[in-house]
C-alpha positions in Angstrom: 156.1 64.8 -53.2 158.7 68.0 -52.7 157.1 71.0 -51.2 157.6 74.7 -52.8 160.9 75.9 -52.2 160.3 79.5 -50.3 161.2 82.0 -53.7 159.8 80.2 -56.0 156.1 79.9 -54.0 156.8 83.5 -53.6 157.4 84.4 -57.4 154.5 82.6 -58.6 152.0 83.8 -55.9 153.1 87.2 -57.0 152.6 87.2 -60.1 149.3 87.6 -62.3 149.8 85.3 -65.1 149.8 81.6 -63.9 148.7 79.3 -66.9 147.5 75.9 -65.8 147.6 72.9 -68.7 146.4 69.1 -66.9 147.6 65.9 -68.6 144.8 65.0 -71.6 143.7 61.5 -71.3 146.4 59.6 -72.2 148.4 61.2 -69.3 151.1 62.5 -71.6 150.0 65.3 -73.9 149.8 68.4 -71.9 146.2 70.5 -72.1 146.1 74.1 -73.4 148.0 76.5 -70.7 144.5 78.4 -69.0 145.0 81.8 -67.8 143.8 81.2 -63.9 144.2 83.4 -60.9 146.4 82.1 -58.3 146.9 82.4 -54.7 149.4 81.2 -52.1 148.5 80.0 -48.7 151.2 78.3 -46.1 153.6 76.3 -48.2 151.2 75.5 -51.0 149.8 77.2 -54.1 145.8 77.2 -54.6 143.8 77.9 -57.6 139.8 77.9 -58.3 137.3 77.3 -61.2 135.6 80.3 -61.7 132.8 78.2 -63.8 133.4 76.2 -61.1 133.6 72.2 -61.4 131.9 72.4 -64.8 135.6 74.5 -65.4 137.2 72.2 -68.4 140.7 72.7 -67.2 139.4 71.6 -63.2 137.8 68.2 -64.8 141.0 67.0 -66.0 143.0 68.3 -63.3 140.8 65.9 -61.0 141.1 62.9 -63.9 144.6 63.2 -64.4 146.0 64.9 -60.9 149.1 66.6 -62.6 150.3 68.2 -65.7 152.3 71.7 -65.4 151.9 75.4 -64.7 153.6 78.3 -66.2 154.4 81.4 -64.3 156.7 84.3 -63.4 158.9 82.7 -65.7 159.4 79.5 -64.8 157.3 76.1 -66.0 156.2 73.6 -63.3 155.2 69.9 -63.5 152.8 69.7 -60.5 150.7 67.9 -59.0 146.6 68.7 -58.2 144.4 68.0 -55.3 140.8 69.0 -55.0 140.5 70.8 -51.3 137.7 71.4 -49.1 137.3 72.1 -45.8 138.6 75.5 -43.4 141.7 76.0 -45.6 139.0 77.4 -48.0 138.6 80.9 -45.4 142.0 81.3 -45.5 142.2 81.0 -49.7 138.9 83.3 -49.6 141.1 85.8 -47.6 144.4 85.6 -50.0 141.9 86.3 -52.9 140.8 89.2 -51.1 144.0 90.1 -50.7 145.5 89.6 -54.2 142.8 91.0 -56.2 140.7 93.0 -53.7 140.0 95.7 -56.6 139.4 93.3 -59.5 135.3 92.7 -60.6 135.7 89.7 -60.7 136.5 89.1 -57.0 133.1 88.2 -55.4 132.9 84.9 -58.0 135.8 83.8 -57.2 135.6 83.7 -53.4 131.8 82.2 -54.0 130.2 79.3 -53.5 130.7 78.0 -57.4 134.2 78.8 -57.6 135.0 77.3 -54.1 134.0 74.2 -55.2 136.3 74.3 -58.1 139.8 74.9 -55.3 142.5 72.7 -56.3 146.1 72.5 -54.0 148.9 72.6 -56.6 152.3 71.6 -55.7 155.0 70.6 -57.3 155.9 66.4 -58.8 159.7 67.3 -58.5 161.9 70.0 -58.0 164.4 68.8 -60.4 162.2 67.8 -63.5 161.5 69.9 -66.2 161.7 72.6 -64.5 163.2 75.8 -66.1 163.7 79.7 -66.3 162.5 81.7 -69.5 165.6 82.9 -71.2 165.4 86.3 -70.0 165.5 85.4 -66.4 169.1 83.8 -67.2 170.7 86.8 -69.2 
């Protein structure tokens, strides 16, 4: 697995409309995109449940452990990793960080949500991986 290339993490953790879509079952078909806050943290980009692990979209990112995001203009084929553990402070903090004035805050650095935190990062640099059209003109 390729890490984040420095720009790109950058891009995506700065913008607000990361859309996360899991492999369905058959590990092919792509899940509908699902609007999700996003937040980056070292090298790696983190995302939470805010229904926590009943969250549809965390279920099958658990099942199938990759599938794609879409954000700041560029789509993703990733990979997903359930995290737990002290790296969860840290997330809590980027959160506060990111969306310190948003209602929706507290939830999301809660107990449910927490235990919906997944580790996104990317399958391979070079696969499917591409710039919205108005990024190129």
């Amino acid at each position: 697995m390729t890490g984040w290339a420095k720009e790109e993490l950058g891009e995506i953790a700065e913008a607000d409309d990361l859309h996360i879509a899991p492999f369905r079952e058959d590990g092919a078909t792509y899940g509908t995109p699902t609007w999700i806050w996003s937040v980056a943290v070292g090298d790696a980009l983190y995302v939470r449940g805010y229904n926590g692990t009943k969250s549809r979209w965390y279920q099958a990112a658990l099942r199938q452990k990759a599938g794609r995001i879409i954000a700041a203009g560029m789509t993703k084929e990733v990979s997903f990793e359930p995290v737990e553990g002290p790296v969860n402070k840290s997330i809590d903090d980027a959160y506060r960080s990111k969306y310190g004035e948003s209602p929706y805050l507290k939830p999301m650095i809660g107990a449910q949500a927490r235990a919906a935190t997944v580790k996104i990062m990317p399958r391979d640099m070079a696969v499917h991986s591409q710039r919205s059209r108005s990024e190129e003109t």
